[in-house]
C-alpha positions in Angstrom: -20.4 51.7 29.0 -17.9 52.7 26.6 -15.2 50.5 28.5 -17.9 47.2 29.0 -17.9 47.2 24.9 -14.1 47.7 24.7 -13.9 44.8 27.0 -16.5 42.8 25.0 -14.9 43.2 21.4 -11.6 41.8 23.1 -13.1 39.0 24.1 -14.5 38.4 21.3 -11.2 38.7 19.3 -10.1 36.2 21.6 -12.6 33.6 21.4 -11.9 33.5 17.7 -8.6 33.1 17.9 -8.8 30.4 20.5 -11.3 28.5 18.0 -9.1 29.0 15.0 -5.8 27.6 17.0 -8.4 24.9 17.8 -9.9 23.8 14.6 -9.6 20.4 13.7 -7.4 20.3 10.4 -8.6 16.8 8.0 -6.2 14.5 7.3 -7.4 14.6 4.1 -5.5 17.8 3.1 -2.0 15.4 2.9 -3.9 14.7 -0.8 -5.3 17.8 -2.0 -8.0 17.5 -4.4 -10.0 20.6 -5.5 -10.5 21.3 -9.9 -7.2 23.2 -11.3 -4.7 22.1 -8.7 -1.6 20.5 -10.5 1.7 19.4 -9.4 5.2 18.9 -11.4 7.9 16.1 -10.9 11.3 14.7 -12.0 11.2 11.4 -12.9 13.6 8.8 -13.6 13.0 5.3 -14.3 14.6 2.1 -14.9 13.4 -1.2 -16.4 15.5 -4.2 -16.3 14.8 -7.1 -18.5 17.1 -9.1 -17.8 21.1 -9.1 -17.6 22.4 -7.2 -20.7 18.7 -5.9 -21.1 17.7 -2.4 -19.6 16.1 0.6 -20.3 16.7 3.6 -18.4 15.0 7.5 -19.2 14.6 10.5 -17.6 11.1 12.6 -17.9 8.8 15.2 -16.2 5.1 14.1 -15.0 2.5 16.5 -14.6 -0.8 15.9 -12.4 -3.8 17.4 -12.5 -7.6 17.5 -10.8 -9.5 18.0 -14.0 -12.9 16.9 -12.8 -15.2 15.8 -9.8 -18.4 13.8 -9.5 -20.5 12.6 -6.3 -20.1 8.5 -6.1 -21.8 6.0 -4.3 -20.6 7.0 -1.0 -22.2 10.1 -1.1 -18.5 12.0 -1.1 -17.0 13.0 -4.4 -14.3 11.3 -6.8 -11.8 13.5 -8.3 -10.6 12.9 -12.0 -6.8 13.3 -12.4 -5.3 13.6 -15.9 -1.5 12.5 -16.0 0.8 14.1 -18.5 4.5 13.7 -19.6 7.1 15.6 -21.6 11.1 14.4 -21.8 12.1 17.9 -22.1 11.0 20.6 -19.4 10.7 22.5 -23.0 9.3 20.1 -24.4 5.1 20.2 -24.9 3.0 17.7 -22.9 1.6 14.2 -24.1 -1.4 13.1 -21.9 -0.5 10.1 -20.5 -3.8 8.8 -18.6 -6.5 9.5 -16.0 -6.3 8.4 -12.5 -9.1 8.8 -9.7 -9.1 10.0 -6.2 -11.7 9.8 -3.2 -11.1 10.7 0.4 -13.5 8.6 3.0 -13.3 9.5 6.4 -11.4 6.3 6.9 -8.6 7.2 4.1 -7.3 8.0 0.8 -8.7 5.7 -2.3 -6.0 6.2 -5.9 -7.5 4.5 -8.7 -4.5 3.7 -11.2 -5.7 1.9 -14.1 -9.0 0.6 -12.7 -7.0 -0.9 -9.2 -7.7 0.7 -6.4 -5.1 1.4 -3.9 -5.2 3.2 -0.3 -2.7 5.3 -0.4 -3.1 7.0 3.4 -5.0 5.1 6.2 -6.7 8.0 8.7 -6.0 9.2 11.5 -2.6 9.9 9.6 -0.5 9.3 13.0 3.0 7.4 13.4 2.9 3.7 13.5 -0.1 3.3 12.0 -0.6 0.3 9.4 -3.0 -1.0 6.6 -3.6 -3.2 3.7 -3.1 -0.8 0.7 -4.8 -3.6 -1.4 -7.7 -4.3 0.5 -9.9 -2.6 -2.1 -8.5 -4.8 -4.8 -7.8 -8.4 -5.7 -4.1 -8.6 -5.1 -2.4 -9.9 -2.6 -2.2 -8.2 0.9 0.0 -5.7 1.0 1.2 -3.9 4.5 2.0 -0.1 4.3 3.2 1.9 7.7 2.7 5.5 8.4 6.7 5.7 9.6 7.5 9.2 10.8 5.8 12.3 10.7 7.6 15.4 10.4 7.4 19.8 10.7 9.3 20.5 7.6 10.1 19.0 4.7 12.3 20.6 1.8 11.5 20.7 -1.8 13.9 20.4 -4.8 13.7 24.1 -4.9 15.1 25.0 -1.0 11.3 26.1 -0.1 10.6 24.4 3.6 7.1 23.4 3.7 5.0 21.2 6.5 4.0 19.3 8.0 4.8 16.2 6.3 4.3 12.3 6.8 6.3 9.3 5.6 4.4 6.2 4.3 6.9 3.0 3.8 4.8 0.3 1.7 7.4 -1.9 1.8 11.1 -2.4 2.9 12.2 -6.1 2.4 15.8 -7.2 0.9 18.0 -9.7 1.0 21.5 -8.6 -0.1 21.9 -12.3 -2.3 18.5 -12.0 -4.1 15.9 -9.3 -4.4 15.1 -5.5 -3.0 11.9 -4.4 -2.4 11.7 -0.7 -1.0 8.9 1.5 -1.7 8.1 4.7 0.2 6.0 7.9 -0.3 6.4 11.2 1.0 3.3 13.4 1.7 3.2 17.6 2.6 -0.2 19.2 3.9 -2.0 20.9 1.6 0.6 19.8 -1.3 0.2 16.0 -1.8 2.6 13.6 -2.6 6.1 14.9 -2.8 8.5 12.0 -3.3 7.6 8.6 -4.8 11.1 5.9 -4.6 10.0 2.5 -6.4 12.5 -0.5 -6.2 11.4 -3.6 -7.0 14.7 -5.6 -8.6 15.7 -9.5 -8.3 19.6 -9.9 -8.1 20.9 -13.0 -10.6 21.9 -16.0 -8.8 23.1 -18.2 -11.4 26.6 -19.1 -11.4 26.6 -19.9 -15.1 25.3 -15.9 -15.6 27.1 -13.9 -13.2 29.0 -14.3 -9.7 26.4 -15.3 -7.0 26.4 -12.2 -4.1 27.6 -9.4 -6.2 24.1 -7.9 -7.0 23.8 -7.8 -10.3 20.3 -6.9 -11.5 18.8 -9.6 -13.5 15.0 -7.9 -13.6 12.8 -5.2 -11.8 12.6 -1.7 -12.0 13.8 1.6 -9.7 11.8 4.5 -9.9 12.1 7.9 -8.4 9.3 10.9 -8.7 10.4 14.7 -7.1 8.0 17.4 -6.7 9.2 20.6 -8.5 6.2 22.3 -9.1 2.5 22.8 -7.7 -0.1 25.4 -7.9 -3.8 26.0 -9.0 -4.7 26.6 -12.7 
């Protein structure tokens, strides 16, 4: 008897461990969202205006779920409050609030009342969606390009699994650029942000025609150094 329950409790043991290595894991956890969860960036940024007219500055950006509510769907939106300093010494300035829901279908990011979607589920390589086709603006095409077991932080720490989302990679090497791609970890969120969206001048009265000078647009660059739970 004493070896029939010895037997039993093994298999037992095994069953759960066959269930956990089997447990679906959400796409959903590529953007986090639980109260007190905050993450840290490096941020540069550059405006151009025009020709002899830019503004460039260097900042840290802190993000944080703040709040939650149950919406219309019947699923909950998360309230984010954005922060900035210029200094990592410096004390923070609260910037503004941003809003997060996950559907089964994907990720919703509220920035300034304009709601994008960020990640399209299932979260798989190839996949493609209108990131504006819960606003007004014009179509807007982003690709889930690679998917990935490791990704490493600022810091050196490996962490995973991670997926790359390109919303857009356009150029023409006499006019304009337009690249804009997001990196997202498991469990972490969004861990790189690149941003450039410039216009090259093309006046011959201005500048030399081909040598990509900047005449307006902005580049942008936001790097995770930071994340935990408050």
């Amino acid at each position: 008897m004493r070896k029939f329950y010895k037997y039993l409790s093994v298999l037992l043991v095994l069953a759960a461990c066959a269930e956990d290595e089997t447990k679906p894991v959400s796409d959903a956890e590529y953007f986090p969202l639980r109260k007190g969860f905050y993450q840290i960036y490096n941020a540069s940024e550059t405006n151009y205006f025009n020709i002899d007219d830019s503004q460039s500055r260097t900042f840290q950006l802190k993000t944080e779920v703040v709040d939650s509510f149950l919406n219309q769907e019947g699923g909950y939106t998360y309230t984010i409050h954005r922060s900035e300093r210029e200094t990592p010494s410096a004390a923070w300035t609260f910037k503004d609030t941003w809003s997060v829901r996950t559907t089964p279908a994907n990720v919703v990011v509220s920035e300034e009342n304009v709601s994008y979607i960020r990640i399209a589920f299932p979260a798989v390589t190839n996949r493609a969606w209108d990131g504006n086709a819960l606003n007004s603006l014009e179509a807007d095409e982003y690709v889930l390009a690679a998917t990935g077991k490791k990704y490493q932080l600022e810091s050196g720490e490996e962490v995973g699994p991670y997926i790359q989302i390109v919303q857009e990679d356009s150029a023409d090497p006499i006019t304009f650029m337009d690249k804009r791609q997001e990196f997202y970890v498991r469990n972490i969120g969004l861990v790189k942000q690149e941003f450039t969206d410039i216009i090259y001048c093309s006046d011959a009265d201005d500048c030399v025609p081909g040598t990509q000078v900047i005449e307006r647009g902005r580049i942008y660059v936001q790097t995770l150094i930071e994340y935990g739970q408050n």
